[in-house]
C-alpha positions as CSV (number, residue, x, y, z in Angstrom):
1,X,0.0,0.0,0.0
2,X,0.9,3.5,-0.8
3,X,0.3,6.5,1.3
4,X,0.6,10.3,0.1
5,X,0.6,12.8,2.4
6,X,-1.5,15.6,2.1
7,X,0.6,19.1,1.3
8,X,-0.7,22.0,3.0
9,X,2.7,24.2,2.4
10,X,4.8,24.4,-0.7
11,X,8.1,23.4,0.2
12,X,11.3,25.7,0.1
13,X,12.9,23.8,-2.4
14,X,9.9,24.1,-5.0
15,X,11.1,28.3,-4.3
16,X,14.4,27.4,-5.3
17,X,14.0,25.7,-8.3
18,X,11.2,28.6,-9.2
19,X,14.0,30.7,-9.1
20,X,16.4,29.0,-11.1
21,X,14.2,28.5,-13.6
22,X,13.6,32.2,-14.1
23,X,16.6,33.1,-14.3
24,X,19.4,29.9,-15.2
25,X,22.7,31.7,-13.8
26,X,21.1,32.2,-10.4
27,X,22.1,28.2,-10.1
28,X,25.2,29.5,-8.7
29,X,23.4,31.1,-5.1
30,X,21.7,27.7,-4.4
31,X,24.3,25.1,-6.1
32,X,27.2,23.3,-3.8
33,X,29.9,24.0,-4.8
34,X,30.7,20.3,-6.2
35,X,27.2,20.2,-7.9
36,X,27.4,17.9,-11.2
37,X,24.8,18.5,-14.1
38,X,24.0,16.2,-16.4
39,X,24.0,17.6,-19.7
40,X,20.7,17.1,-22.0
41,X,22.5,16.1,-24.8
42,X,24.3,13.5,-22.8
43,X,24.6,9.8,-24.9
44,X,26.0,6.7,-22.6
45,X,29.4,7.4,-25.4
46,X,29.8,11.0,-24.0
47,X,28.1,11.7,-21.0
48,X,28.9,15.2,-21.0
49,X,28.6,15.4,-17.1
50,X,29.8,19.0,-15.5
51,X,31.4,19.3,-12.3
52,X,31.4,21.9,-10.0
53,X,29.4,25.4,-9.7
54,X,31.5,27.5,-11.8
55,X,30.8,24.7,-14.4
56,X,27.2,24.8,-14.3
57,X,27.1,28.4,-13.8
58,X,28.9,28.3,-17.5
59,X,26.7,25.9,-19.0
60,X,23.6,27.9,-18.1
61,X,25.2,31.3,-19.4
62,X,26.1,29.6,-22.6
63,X,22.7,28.1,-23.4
64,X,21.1,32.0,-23.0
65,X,23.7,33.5,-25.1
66,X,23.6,30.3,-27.7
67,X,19.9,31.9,-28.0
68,X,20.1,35.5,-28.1
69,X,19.5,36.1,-24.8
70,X,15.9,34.4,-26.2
71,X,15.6,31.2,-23.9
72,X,12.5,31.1,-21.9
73,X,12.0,28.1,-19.5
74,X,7.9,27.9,-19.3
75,X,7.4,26.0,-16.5
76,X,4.2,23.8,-16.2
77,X,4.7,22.2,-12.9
78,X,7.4,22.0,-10.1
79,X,7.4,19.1,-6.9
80,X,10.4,19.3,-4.4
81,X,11.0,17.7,-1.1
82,X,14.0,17.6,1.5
83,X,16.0,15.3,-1.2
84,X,14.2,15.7,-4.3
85,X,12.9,18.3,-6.8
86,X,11.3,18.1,-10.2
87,X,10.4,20.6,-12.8
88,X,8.3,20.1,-16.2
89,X,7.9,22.5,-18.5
90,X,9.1,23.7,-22.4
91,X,12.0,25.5,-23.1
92,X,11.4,28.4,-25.9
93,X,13.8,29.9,-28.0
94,X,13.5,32.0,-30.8
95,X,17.5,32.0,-32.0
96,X,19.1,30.5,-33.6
97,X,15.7,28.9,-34.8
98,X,12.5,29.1,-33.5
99,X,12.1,25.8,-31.0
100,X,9.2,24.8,-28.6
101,X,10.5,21.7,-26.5
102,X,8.9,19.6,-23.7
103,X,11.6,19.1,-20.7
104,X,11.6,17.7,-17.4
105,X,14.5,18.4,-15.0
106,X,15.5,16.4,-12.0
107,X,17.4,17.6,-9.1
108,X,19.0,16.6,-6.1
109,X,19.3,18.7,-2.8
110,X,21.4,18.4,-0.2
111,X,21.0,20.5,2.7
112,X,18.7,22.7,0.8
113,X,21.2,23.4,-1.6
114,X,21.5,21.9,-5.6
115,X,23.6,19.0,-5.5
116,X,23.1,17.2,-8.7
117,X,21.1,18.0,-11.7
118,X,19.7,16.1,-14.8
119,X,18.4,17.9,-17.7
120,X,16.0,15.9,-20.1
121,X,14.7,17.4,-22.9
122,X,12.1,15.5,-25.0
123,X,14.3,15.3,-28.1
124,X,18.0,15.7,-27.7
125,X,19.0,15.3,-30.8
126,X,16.6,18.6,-32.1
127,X,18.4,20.3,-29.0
128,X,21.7,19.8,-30.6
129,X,20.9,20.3,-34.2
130,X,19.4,23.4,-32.5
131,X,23.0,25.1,-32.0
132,X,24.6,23.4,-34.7
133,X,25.5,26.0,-37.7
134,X,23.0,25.9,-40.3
135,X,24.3,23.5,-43.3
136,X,25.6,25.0,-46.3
């Protein structure tokens, strides 16, 4: 059997991620400083994992610039506990291209802080082909 507590308060990690979320850089007030992100474009080949906050903190500046400061991350729904947080949504973009993308992202806390991160966008692969240049 299963049992689900009721939830009468939102919990202060759900603020956290709400605040990452609108605005990506601001991972680097509520990251460890060891955090490791998990790339969305990771394969089991090249799993593209980033360690450390000033790694992340790159990563998410890059993916804003790599659109023309056009990224929007619409979030749908956000759940977080003590250990746990998750976010769905779709990520916009106008630039390069014009892109409309179902994700879900999965954190860890610990301590109340960002400990570990996976991003999962429905379909890496547009993701990539996203910031590739366009083919001559």
């Amino acid at each position: 059997m299963t049992t689900v507590p009721a939830q009468t308060t939102t919990h202060p990690n759900v603020g956290t991620l709400r605040a990452v979320y609108a605005e990506l850089p601001r991972i680097a007030e509520f990251a460890t400083e060891d955090i490791v992100l998990h790339r969305a474009d990771r394969t089991p080949e090249n799993p593209h994992a980033l360690r450390g906050v000033e790694a992340a903190l790159a990563h998410e500046r890059a993916l804003v610039r790599m659109t023309g400061d056009t990224l929007v991350m619409d979030v749908a729904q956000i759940s977080a506990n003590d250990h746990f947080g998750t976010v769905i949504g779709v990520l916009r973009a106008t630039s390069p291209r014009e892109i409309a993308m179902p994700f879900c992202g999965l954190w860890r806390f610990v301590d109340g802080r960002l400990a570990e991160h996976w991003e999962n966008a429905y379909d890496p692969a547009a993701l990539r082909d996203l910031f590739a240049p366009p083919a001559a």
